[in-house]
N, C-alpha and C positions, 0 to 999 in steps of 0.2 A: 090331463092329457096335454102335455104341450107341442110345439109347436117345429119343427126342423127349421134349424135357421138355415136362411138364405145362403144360396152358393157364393163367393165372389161374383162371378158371371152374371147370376140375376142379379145381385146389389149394382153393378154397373150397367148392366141393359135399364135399371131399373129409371139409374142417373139419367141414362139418354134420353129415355124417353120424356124426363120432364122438359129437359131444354140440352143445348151443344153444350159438351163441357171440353176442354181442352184436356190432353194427356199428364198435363203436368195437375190439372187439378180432380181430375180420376184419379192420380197416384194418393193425392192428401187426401180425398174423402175414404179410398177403400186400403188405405196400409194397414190402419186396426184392425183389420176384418180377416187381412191376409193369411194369418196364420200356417203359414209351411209353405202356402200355394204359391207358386210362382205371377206376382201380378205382372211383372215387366212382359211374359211370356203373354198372358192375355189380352195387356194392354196394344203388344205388337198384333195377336190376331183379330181383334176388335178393330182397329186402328185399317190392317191388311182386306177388311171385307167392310172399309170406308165407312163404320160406324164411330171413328172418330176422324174428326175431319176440321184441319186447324181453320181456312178459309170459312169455315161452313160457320163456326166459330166468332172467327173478325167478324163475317156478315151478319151475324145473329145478333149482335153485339152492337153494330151498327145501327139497323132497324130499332134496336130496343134503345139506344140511349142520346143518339146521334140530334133527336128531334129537340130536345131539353139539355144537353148538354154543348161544350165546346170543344174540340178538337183535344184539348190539351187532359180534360179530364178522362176521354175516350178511350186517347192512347196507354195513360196510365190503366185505364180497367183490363185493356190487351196485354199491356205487360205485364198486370199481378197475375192473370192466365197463363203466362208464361210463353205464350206466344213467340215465333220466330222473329228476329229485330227485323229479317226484310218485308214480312208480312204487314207488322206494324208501319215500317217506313210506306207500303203500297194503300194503305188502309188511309195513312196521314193524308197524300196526296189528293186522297177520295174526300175526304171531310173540306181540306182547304177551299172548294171550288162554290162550297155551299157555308162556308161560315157568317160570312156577314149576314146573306138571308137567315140563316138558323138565328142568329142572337135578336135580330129585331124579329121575329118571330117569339121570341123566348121575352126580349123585352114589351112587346102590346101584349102577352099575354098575362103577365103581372102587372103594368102601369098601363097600360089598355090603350086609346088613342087621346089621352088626357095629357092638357100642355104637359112638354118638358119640364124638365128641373127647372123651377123656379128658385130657389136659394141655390147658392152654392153646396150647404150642408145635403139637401137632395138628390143633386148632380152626383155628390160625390156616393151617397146611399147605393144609388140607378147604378155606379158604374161600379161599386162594391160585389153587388147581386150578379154581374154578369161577371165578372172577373172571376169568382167565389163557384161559376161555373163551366168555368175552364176555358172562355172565352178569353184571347190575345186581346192583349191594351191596346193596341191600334182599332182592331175589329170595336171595342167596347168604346171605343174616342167615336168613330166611326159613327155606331148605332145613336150616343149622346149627342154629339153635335146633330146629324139630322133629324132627332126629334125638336133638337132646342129649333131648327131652322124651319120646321114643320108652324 
């Protein structure tokens, strides 16, 4: 006895329900699926009765990677979502105001409150590891110098 595969409709409620996904990334997970059905057509009523929701998206986004990451790698996760460029530019603004705190944040909690870079090859390790996470080289000079000054 098998089993009725799933409608479009339920494959994509099914999406939502795990986490926000953007419309351009419903279109890549359920195009295999689509088979004759109109997805564009679902995507708009889904979309129309706010179960897709690009903001909802950016924020979700934010929350989840914002605390560990830097600004620059952020925006990039927004834009493979395919996100609106003004959304992302509104979202950049929001990250700027808390980046420094975020990288010394991101840095004691790998190098803890133990001196600074002591060699230079360290220094430059420390300032690797934040760069490597999308934190801006001034923000990353930033975080190194006041620990070396700590």
């Amino acid at each position: 006895m098998g089993f009725a595969k799933p409608s479009l409709k339920a494959r994509a409620l099914r999406l939502l329900a795990r986490r926000e996904h953007s419309r351009s990334e419903l279109t890549a997970k359920l195009a295999p699926h689509a088979e004759g059905e109109d997805l564009a057509a679902l995507l708009d009523a889904l979309q129309a009765r706010d179960f897709i929701n690009e903001e909802r998206v950016a924020q979700s986004v934010l929350h989840r990677r914002a605390p560990r990451l830097g600004a620059q790698r952020v925006l990039q996760e927004l834009r493979r979502k395919g996100l609106d460029e003004d959304l992302v530019r509104a979202t950049a603004r929001q990250l700027q105001d808390t980046e420094l705190e975020r990288a010394r944040a991101v840095w004691r909690q790998r190098f803890g409150d133990a001196p600074a870079a002591t060699t230079p090859q360290e220094r430059v390790r420390q300032m690797r590891f934040l760069a490597a996470r999308g934190f801006a080289a001034d923000v990353v000079r930033r975080v190194i110098q006041a620990s070396d000054d700590e």
